[in-house]
N, C-alpha and C positions, 0 to 999 in steps of 0.2 A: 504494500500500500504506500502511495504517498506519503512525503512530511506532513509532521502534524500541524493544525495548524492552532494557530493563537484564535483567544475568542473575543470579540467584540460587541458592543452595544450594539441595541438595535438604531440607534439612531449616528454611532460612527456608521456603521454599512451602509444606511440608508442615504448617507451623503457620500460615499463611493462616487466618482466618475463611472458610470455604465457601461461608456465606450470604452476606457480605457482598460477596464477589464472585459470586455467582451472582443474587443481588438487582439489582449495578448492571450484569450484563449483560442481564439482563431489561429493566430501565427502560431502556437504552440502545437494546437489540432491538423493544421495542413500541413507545417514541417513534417511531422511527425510520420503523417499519412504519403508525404512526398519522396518523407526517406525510407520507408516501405515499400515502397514502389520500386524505386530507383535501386533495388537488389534486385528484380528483372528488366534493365535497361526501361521501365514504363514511366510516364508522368500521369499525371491527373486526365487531362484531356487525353492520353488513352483507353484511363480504364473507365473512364464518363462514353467514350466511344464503344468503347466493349460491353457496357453496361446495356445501354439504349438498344446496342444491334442485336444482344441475346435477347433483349426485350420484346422485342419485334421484328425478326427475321423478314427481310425482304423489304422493309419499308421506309427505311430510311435514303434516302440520298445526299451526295456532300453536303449539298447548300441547306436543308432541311437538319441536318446533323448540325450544322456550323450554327446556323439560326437557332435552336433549339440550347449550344451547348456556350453560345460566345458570351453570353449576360453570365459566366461562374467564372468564365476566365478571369485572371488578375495578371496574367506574362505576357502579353499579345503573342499569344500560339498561333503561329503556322497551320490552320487545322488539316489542310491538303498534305501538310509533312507528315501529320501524325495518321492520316488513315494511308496515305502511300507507304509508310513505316510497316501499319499493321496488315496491307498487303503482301509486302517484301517477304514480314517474317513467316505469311503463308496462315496469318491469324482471319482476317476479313476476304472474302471474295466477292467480288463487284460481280454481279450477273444486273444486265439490263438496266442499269444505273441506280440497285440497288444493293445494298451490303448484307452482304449473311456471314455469321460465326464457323470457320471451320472448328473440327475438332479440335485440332491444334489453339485454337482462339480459347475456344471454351476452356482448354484446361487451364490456359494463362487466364483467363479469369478468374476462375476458381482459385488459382494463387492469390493471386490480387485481391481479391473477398476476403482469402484466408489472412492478408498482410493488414487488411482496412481492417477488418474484424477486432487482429490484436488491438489496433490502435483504440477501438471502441471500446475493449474491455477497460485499456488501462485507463483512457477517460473517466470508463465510469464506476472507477474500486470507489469504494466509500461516498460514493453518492445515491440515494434511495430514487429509485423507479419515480417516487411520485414528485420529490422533488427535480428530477431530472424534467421530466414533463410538466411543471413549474415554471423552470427557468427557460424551458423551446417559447413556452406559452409567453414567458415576459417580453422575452425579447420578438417573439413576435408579434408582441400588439406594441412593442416599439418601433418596428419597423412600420408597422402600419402606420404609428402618428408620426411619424417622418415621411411619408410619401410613399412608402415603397410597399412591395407586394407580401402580405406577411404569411401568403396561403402556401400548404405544403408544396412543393413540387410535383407535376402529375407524373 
């Protein structure tokens, strides 16, 4: 488990800056997730590409894949790099200017799930189910009064 941590009032917490810790659990969370990866040569935008096409066999197309996945990007990804990448290695096959999972895909997913997975458990040692889904819910009705879209992803 994590360090322990110290306890505070409820009204130090409550004057917390939000962002400032919701920003260093993000970079903490996608490092993390990033460096997972990157022990199979993968970044995010592949396994976000690997994700959606085991999702939906046959339906996706570049431009629909890039539209779909460029509002998570934060590194201005090449997206045409990264599905020519998952060609090469003989993971995605284009039929008809759509993408399907070879088996070979699929099993690097399934790595990739199994590397994301670690990183979720270790997120979530010593944090309880219901405040876990507490904190998705806060911050997504902060995002919402900030303008932005606070619904799950479809």
């Amino acid at each position: 488990m994590g360090a322990a941590l110290k306890e505070y009032s409820q009204r130090e917490l409550a004057a917390q800056p939000i962002g400032a810790w919701a920003g260093t659990a993000a970079r903490l969370v996608v490092g993390a997730l990033r460096e997972r990866l990157a022990v199979e040569g993968l970044t995010q935008p592949h396994w976000w590409t690997l994700n959606h096409v085991a999702g939906a066999p046959g339906r996706w197309t570049r431009a629909a894949l890039v539209d779909r996945l460029a509002k998570w990007d934060d590194l201005g990804t090449d997206f045409d790099a990264v599905f020519d990448d998952l060609v090469r290695r003989g993971w995605i096959r284009e039929d008809a200017g759509t993408m399907t999972l070879t088996d070979a895909g699929e099993a690097g997913r399934l790595r990739a799930r199994d590397r994301n997975l670690e990183v979720h458990r270790q997120a979530h040692e010593g944090v309880d189910t219901a405040d876990f889904v507490t904190a998705v819910n806060v911050l997504r009705r902060i995002v919402a009064n900030l303008g932005g879209d606070g619904n799950l992803p479809d």
